[in-house]
VOMIKOL-607215 format. One record per residue (C-alpha): chain; x, y, z; residue number from 0. Coordinates in nm, 2 decimals. Example, Ala and Ser with C-alpha at 12.3 -4.5 7.8 and 13.67 -1.06 7.14 Angstrom:
BEGIN
A / 1.23 / -0.45 / 0.78 / 0 $
A / 1.37 / -0.11 / 0.71 / 1 $
***
This chain:
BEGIN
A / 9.77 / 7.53 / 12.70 / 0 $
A / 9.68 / 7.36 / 12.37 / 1 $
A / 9.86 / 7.10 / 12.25 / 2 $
A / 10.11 / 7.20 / 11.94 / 3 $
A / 10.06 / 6.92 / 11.62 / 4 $
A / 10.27 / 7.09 / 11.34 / 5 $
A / 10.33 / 6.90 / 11.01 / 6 $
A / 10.68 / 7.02 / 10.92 / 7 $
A / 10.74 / 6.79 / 10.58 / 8 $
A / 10.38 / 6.92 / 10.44 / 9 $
A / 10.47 / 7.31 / 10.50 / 10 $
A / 10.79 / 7.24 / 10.37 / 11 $
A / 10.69 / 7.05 / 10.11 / 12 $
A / 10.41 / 7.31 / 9.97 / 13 $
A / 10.67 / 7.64 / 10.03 / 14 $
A / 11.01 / 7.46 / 9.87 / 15 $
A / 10.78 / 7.34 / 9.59 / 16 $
A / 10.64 / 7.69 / 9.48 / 17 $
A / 10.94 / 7.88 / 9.54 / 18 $
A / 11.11 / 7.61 / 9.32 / 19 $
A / 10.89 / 7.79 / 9.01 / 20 $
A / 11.03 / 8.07 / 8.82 / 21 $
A / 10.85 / 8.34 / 8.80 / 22 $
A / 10.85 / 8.66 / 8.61 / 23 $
A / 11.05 / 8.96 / 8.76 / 24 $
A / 10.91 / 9.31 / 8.80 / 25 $
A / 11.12 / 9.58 / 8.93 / 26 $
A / 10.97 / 9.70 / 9.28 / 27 $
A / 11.02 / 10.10 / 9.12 / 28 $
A / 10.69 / 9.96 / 8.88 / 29 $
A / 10.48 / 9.76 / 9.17 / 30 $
A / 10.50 / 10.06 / 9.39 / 31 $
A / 10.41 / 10.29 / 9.08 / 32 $
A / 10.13 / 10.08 / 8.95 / 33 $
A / 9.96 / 10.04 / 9.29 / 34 $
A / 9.99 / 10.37 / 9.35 / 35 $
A / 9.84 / 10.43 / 9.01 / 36 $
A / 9.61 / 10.19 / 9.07 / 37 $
A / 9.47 / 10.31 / 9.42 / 38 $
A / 9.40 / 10.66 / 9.26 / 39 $
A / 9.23 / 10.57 / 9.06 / 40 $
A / 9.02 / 10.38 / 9.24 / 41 $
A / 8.94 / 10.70 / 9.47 / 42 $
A / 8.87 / 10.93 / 9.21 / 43 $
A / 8.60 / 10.69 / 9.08 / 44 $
A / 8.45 / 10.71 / 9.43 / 45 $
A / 8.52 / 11.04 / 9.43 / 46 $
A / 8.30 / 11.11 / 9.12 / 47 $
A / 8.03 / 10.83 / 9.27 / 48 $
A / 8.04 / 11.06 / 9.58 / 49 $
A / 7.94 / 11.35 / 9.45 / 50 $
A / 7.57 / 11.36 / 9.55 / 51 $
A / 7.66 / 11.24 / 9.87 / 52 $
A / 7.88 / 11.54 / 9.96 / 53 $
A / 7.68 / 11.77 / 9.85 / 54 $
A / 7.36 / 11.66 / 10.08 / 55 $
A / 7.57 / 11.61 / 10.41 / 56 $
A / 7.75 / 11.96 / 10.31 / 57 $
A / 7.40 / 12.13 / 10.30 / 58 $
A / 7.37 / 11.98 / 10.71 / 59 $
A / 7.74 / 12.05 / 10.84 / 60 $
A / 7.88 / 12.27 / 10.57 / 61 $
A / 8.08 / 12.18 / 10.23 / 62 $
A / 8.41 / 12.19 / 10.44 / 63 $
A / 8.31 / 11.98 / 10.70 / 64 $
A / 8.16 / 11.72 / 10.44 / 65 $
A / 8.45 / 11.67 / 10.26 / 66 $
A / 8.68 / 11.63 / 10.56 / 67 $
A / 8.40 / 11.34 / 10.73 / 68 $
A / 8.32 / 11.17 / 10.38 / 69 $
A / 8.73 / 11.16 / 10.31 / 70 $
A / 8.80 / 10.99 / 10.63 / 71 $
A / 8.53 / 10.79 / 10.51 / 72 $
A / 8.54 / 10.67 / 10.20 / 73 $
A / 8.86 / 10.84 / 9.97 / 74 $
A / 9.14 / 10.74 / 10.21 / 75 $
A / 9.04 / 10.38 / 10.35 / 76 $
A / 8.93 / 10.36 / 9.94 / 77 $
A / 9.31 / 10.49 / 9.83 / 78 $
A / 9.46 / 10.27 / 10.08 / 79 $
A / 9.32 / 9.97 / 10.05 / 80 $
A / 9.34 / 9.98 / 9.70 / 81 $
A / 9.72 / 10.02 / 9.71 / 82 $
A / 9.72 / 9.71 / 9.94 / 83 $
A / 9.51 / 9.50 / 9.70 / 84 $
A / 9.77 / 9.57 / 9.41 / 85 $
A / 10.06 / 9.53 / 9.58 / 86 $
A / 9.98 / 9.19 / 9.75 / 87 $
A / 9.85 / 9.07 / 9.36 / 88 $
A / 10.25 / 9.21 / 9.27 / 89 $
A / 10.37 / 9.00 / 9.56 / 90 $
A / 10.63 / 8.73 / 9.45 / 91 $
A / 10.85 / 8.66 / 9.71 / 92 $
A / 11.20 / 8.55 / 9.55 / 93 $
A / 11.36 / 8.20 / 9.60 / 94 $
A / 11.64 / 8.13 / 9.84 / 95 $
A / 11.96 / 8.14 / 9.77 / 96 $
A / 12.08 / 7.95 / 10.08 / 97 $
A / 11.84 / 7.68 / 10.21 / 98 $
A / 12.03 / 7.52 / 10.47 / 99 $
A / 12.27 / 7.74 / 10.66 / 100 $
A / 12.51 / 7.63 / 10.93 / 101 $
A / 12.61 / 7.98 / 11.07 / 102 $
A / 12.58 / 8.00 / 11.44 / 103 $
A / 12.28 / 8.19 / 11.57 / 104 $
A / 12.19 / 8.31 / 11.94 / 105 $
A / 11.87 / 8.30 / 12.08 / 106 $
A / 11.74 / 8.58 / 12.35 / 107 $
A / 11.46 / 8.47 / 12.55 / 108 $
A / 11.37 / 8.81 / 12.80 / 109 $
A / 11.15 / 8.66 / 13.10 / 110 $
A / 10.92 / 8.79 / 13.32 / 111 $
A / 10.75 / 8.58 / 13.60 / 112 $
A / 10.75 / 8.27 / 13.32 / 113 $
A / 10.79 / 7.92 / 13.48 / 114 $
A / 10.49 / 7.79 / 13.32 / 115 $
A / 10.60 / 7.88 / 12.98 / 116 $
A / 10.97 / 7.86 / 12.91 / 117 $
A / 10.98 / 7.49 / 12.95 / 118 $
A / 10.73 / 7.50 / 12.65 / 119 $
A / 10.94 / 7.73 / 12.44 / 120 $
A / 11.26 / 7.57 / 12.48 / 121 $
A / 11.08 / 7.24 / 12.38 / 122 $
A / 10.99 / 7.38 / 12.02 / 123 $
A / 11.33 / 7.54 / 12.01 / 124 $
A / 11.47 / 7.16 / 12.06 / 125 $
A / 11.32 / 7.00 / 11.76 / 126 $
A / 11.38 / 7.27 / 11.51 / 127 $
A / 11.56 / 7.13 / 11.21 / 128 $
A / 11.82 / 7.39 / 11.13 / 129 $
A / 12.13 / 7.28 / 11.07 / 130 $
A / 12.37 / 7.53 / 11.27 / 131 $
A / 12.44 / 7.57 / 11.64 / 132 $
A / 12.21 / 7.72 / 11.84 / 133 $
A / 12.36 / 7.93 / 12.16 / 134 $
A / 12.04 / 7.98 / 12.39 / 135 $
A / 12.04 / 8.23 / 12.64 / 136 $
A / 11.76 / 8.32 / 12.90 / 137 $
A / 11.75 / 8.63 / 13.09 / 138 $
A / 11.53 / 8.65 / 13.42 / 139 $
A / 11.41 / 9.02 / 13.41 / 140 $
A / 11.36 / 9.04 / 13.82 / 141 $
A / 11.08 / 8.76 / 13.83 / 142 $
A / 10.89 / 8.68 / 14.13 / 143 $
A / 10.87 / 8.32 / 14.04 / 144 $
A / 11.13 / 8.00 / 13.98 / 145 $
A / 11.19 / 8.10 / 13.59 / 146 $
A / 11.54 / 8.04 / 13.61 / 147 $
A / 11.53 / 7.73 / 13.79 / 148 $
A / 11.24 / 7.61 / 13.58 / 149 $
A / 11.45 / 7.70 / 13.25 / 150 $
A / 11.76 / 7.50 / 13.39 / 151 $
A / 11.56 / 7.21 / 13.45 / 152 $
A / 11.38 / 7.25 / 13.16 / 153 $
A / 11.71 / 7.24 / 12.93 / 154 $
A / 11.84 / 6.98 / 13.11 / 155 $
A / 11.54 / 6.77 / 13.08 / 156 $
A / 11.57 / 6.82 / 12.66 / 157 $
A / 11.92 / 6.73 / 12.66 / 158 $
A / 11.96 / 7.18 / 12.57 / 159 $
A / 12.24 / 7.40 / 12.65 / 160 $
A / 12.13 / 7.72 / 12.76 / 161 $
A / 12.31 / 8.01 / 12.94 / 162 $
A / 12.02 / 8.18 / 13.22 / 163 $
A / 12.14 / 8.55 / 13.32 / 164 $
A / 11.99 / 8.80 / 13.55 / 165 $
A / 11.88 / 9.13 / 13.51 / 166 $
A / 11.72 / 9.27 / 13.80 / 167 $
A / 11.64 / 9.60 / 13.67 / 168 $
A / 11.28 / 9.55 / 13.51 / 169 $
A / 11.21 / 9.68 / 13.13 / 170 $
A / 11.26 / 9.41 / 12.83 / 171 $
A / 11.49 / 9.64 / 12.69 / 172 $
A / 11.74 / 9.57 / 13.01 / 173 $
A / 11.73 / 9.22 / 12.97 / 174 $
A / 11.79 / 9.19 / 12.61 / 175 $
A / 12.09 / 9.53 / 12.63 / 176 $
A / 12.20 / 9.23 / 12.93 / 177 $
A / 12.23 / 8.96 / 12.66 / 178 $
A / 12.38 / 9.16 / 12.38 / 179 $
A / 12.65 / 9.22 / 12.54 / 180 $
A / 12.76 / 8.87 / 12.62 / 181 $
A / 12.69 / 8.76 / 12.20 / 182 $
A / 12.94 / 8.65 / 12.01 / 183 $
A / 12.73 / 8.51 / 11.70 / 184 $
A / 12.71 / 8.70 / 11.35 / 185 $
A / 12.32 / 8.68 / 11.36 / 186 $
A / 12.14 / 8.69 / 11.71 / 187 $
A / 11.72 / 8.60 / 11.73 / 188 $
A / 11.50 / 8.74 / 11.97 / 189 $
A / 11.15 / 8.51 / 12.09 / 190 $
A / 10.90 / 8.58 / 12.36 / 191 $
A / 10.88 / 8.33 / 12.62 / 192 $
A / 10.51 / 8.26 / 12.58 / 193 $
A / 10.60 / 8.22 / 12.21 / 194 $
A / 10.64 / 7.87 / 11.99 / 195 $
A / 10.81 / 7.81 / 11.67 / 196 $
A / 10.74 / 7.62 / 11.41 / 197 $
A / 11.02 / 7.29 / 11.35 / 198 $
A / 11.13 / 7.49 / 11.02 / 199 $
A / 11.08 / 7.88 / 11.18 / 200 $
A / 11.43 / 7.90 / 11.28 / 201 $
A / 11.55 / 7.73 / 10.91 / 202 $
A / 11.35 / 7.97 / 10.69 / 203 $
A / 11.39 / 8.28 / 10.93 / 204 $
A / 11.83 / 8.28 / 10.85 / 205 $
A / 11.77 / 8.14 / 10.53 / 206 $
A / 11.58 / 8.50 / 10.40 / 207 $
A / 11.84 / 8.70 / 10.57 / 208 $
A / 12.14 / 8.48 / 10.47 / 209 $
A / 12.01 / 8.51 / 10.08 / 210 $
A / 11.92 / 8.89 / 10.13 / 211 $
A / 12.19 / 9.15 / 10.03 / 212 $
A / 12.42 / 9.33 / 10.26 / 213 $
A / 12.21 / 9.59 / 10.38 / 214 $
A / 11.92 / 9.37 / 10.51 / 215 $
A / 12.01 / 9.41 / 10.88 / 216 $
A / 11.70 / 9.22 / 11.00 / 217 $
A / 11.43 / 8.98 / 10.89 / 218 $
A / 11.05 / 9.00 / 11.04 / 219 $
A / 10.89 / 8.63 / 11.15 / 220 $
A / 10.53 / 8.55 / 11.11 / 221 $
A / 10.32 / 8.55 / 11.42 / 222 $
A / 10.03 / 8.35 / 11.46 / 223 $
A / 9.78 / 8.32 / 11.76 / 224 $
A / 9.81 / 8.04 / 12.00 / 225 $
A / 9.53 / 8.03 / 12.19 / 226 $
A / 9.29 / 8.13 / 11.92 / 227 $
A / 9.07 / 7.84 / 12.06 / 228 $
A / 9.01 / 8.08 / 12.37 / 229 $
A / 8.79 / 8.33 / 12.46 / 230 $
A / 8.57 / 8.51 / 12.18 / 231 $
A / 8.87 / 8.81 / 12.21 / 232 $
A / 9.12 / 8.52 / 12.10 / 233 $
A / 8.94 / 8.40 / 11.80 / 234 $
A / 8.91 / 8.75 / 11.69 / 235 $
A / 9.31 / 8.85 / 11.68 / 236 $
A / 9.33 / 8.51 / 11.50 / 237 $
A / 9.20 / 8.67 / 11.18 / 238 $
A / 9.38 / 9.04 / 11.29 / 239 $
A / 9.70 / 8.86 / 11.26 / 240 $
A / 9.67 / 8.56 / 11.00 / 241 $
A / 9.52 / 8.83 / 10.77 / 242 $
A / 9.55 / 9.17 / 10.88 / 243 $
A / 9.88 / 9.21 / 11.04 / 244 $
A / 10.04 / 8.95 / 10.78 / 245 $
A / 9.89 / 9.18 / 10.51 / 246 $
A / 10.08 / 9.50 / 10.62 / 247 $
A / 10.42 / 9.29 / 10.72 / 248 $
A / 10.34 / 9.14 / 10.33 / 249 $
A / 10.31 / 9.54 / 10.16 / 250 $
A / 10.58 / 9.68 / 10.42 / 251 $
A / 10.86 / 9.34 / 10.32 / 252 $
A / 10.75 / 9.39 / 9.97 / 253 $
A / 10.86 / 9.74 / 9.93 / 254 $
A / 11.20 / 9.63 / 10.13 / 255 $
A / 11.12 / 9.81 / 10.45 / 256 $
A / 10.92 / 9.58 / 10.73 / 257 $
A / 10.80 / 9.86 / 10.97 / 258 $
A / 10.87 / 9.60 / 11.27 / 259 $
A / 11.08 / 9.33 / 11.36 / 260 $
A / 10.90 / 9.22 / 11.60 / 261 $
A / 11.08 / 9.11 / 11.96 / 262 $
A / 10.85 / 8.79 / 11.98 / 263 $
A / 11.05 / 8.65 / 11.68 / 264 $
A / 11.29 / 8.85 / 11.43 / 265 $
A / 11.67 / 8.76 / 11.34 / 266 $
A / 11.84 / 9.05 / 11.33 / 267 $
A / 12.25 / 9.09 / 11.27 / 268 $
A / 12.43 / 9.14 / 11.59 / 269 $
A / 12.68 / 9.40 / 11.46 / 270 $
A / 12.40 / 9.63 / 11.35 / 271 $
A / 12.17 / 9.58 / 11.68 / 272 $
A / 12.51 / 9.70 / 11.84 / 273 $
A / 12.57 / 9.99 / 11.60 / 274 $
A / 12.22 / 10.14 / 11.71 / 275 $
A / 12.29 / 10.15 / 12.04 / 276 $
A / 12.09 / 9.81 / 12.11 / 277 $
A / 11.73 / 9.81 / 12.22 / 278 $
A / 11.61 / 10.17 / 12.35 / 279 $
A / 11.44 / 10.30 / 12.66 / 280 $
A / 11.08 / 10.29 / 12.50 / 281 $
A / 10.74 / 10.15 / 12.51 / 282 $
A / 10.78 / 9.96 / 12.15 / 283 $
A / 11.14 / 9.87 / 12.17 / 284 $
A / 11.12 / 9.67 / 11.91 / 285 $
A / 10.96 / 9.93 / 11.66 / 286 $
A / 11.21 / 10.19 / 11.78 / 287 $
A / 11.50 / 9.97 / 11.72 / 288 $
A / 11.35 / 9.87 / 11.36 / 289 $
A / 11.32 / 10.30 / 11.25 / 290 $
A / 11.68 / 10.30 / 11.41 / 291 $
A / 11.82 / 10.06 / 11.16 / 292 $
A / 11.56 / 10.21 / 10.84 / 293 $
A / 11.70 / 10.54 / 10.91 / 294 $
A / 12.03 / 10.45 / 10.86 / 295 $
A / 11.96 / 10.32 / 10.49 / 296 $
A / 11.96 / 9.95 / 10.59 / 297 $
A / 11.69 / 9.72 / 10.52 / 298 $
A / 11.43 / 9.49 / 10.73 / 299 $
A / 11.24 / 9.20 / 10.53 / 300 $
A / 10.98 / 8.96 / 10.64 / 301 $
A / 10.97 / 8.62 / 10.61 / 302 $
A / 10.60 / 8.45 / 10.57 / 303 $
A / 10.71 / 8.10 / 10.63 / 304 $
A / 10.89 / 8.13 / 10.94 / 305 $
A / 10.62 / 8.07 / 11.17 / 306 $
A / 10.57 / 8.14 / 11.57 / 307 $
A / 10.26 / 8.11 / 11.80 / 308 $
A / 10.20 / 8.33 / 12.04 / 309 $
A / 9.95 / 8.38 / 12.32 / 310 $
A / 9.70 / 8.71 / 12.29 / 311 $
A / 9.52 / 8.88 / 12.52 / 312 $
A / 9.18 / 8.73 / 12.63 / 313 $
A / 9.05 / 8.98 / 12.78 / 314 $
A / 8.95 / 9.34 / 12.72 / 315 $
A / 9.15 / 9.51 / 12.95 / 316 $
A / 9.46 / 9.33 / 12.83 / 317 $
A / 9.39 / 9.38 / 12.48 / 318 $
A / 9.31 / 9.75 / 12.52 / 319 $
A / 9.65 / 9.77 / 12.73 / 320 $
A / 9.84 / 9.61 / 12.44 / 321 $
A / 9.73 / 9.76 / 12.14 / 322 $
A / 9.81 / 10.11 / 12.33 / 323 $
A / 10.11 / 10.04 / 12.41 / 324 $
A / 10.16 / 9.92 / 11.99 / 325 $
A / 10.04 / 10.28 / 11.91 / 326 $
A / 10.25 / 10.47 / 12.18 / 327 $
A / 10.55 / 10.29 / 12.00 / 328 $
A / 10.48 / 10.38 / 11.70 / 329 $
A / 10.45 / 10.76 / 11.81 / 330 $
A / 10.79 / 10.71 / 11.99 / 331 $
A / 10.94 / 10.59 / 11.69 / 332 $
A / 10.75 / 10.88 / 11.44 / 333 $
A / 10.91 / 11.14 / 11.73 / 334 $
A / 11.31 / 11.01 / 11.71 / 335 $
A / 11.29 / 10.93 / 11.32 / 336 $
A / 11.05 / 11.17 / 11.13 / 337 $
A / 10.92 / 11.02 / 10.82 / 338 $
A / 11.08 / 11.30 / 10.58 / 339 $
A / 11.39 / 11.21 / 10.72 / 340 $
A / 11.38 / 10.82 / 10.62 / 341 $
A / 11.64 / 10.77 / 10.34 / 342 $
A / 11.46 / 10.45 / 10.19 / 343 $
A / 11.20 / 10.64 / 9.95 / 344 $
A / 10.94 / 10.36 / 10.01 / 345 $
A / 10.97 / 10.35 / 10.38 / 346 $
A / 10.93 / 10.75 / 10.33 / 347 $
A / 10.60 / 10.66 / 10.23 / 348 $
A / 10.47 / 10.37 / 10.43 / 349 $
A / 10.61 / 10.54 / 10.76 / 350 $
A / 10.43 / 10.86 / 10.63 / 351 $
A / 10.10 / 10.68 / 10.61 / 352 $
A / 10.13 / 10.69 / 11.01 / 353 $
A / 10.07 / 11.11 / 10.97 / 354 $
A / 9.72 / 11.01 / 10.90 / 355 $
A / 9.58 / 10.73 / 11.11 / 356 $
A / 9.46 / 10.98 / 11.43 / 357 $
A / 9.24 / 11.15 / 11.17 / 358 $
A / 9.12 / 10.80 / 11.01 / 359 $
A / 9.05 / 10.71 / 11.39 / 360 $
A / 8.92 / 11.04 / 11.50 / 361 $
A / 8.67 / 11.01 / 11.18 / 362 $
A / 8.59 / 10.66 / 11.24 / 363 $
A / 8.49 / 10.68 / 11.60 / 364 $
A / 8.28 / 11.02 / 11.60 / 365 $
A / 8.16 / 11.00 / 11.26 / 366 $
A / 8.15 / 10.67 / 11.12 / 367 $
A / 8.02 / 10.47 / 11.37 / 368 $
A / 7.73 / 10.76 / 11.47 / 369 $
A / 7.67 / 10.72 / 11.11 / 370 $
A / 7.62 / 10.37 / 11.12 / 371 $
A / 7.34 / 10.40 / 11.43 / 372 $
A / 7.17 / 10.71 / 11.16 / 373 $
A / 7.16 / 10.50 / 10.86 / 374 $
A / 7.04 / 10.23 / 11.05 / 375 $
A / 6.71 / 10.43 / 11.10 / 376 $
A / 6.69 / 10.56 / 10.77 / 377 $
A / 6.90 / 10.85 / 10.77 / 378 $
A / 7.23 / 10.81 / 10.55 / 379 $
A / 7.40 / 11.14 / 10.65 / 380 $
A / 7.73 / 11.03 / 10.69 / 381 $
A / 7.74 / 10.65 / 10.61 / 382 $
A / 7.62 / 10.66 / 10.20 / 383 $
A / 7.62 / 10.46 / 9.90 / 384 $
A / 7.97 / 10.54 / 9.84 / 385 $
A / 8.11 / 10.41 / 10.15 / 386 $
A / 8.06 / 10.07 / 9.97 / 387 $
A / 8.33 / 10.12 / 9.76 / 388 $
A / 8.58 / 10.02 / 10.01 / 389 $
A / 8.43 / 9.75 / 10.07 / 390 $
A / 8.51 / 9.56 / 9.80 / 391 $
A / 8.85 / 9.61 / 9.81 / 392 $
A / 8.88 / 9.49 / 10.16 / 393 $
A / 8.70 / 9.16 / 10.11 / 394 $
A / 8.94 / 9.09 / 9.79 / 395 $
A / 9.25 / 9.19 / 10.00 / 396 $
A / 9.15 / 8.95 / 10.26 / 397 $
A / 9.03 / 8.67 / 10.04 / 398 $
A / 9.40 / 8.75 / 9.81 / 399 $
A / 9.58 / 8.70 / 10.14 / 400 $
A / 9.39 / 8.43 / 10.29 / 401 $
A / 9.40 / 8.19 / 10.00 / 402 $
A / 9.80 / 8.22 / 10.03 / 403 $
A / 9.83 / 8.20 / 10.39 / 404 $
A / 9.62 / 7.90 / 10.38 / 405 $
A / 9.78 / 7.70 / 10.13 / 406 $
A / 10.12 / 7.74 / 10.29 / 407 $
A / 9.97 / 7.76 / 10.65 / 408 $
A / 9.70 / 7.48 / 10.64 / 409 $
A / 9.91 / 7.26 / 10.84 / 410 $
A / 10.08 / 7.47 / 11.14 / 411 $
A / 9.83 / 7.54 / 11.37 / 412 $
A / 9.83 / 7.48 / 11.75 / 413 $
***
């Protein structure tokens, strides 16, 4: 494993000091309004712009067909990443109001055959600089290995306090239903044992939910790749989370309803993790859980600065295992909690948005990408002029986003 070399006074320095600016206040009724305003209009320009396209492909498959292909295309990556760019410009998060609470928080770490690693995670977890107690608790989830020896001596060894339970029967959701039950804390964090925190993750992590109102029951962490100096698989989820999956957590906090709380690293309040019933019986616990607590009209936020690193999958198998199970939790989710039923108008919406991926994906993989291998001979059937229109818009997203997460980000990396 790399190495961790994270400069906690520069982050601090560079988020404290441009949170400490005021900055204008617009209601998040307009934002959402005004991207959506926005991101229309931007697909009925390419809409117009399109025009001649449609009409030659329609002559080949029918006008039908045409429109269907081109507006899996073209309109609805156009609309959508339009609304993206918009609202990340609209993006302010607000100051906090508490910067240095004491309250008592438990950590859950759910392990799996992890003697290597938890040694590791409890050492980051020992030189965070929050200010309150910290009750640790480890659950062995019927490992094959010495993780709750190694987590024992591991603790002792940094001077920790840590409570190790046993859950034989396997399923993360076991281990962390185990652990619940034995919390007494108001606020109660969840982190993956192959996962790392930042020295402030833990600080700015309570301090968003602590200066959120009543009804945010849970606030998202960033994740970051650990091993991005890996495998060319690595490298590749670095950008997929510093800019892609940051970007969506970004829209989803910004509109007051995170989608996730991710279980690698999210604080969420004890009483309301109880109220749902704890973590379900499902593939994407964690995403389940999340829709549990949306669907009862209380809020999830995210929290940018409140950093973790994880390890991702290096190889293809694994990756193609993991991202699966991401989608099959997210259909879990869509089947308990339909997206008409959400009481939160905006997470209405951005659960909505989930109606449409198979036929973005469907279109993308049997129509765009044959396209690609056509157009690269000449023939521009189904990839066009107009399909440069969302191109634009995604290199601006990602340059928007990246020139943020860099200047807050520059100086935590593994």
């Amino acid at each position: 494993m790399n190495n961790t070399n994270l400069n906690n006074t520069n982050l601090t320095s560079k988020a404290e000091g441009s949170r400490g600016r005021k900055k204008h206040y617009i209601p998040v009724k307009r934002k959402f309004y005004a991207s959506h305003l926005f991101a229309l209009a931007w697909m009925a320009m390419s809409i117009v712009f399109s025009i001649p396209w449609v009409r030659d492909f329609g002559e080949l498959v029918t006008l039908p067909v045409s429109l269907i292909v081109i507006g899996g295309i073209s309109y609805l990556p156009g609309y959508m990443n339009a609304f993206m760019v918009s609202s990340l410009l609209f993006d302010r998060q607000p100051s906090f109001k508490v910067t240095n609470s004491k309250a008592p928080v438990s950590i859950l770490i759910a392990c799996h055959n992890e003697e290597e690693n938890i040694k590791d995670t409890l050492r980051y977890i020992s030189v965070q600089d929050y200010n309150g107690p910290l009750h640790i608790c480890v659950i062995d989830n019927n490992s094959s290995d010495n993780t709750p020896e190694a987590a024992r001596l591991g603790a002792k060894e940094l001077g920790l306090e840590i409570t190790v339970l046993s859950e034989t029967v396997p399923g993360k959701h076991h281990a962390l239903n185990r652990a619940i039950e034995n919390v007494e804390t108001e606020l109660v964090i969840t982190l993956d044992a192959d996962t790392v925190l930042h020295p402030s993750a833990i600080r700015y992590l309570i301090s968003r939910l602590v200066s959120s109102p009543d009804d945010v029951c849970a606030v998202a962490g960033t994740v970051l790749v650990r091993n991005s100096r890996g495998r060319f698989l690595a490298r590749v989820q670095e950008w997929d989370y510093f800019l892609g999956i940051a970007s969506v957590k970004r829209l989803q906090g910004l509109f007051q309803g995170t989608l996730v709380a991710q279980g690698a690293f999210s604080v969420y309040k004890t009483k309301a993790v109880k109220e749902v019933g704890g973590w379900p019986d499902a593939i994407g616990e964690d995403i389940v859980l999340t829709w549990g607590f949306l669907s009862r009209n209380w809020r999830v936020y995210y929290e940018p600065l409140a950093v973790a690193f994880t390890d991702v999958p290096e190889g293809l198998r694994h990756f193609i295992r993991q991202r699966s199970r991401w989608a099959r939790g997210m259909i879990e989710a869509l089947r308990i909690t339909k997206p008409w039923k959400q009481p939160i108008p905006y997470v209405k919406y951005m659960t909505g948005v989930n109606l449409v991926m198979p036929y973005l994906d469907f279109v993308y993989t049997f129509c765009w990408l044959p396209g690609l291998v056509f157009a690269m001979f000449g023939h521009y059937w189904i990839v066009g002029p107009a399909t440069l229109f969302v191109l634009p818009l995604a290199l601006l997203q990602n340059y928007i986003l990246y020139r943020y997460q860099r200047g807050i980000f520059s100086s935590a990396r593994p």
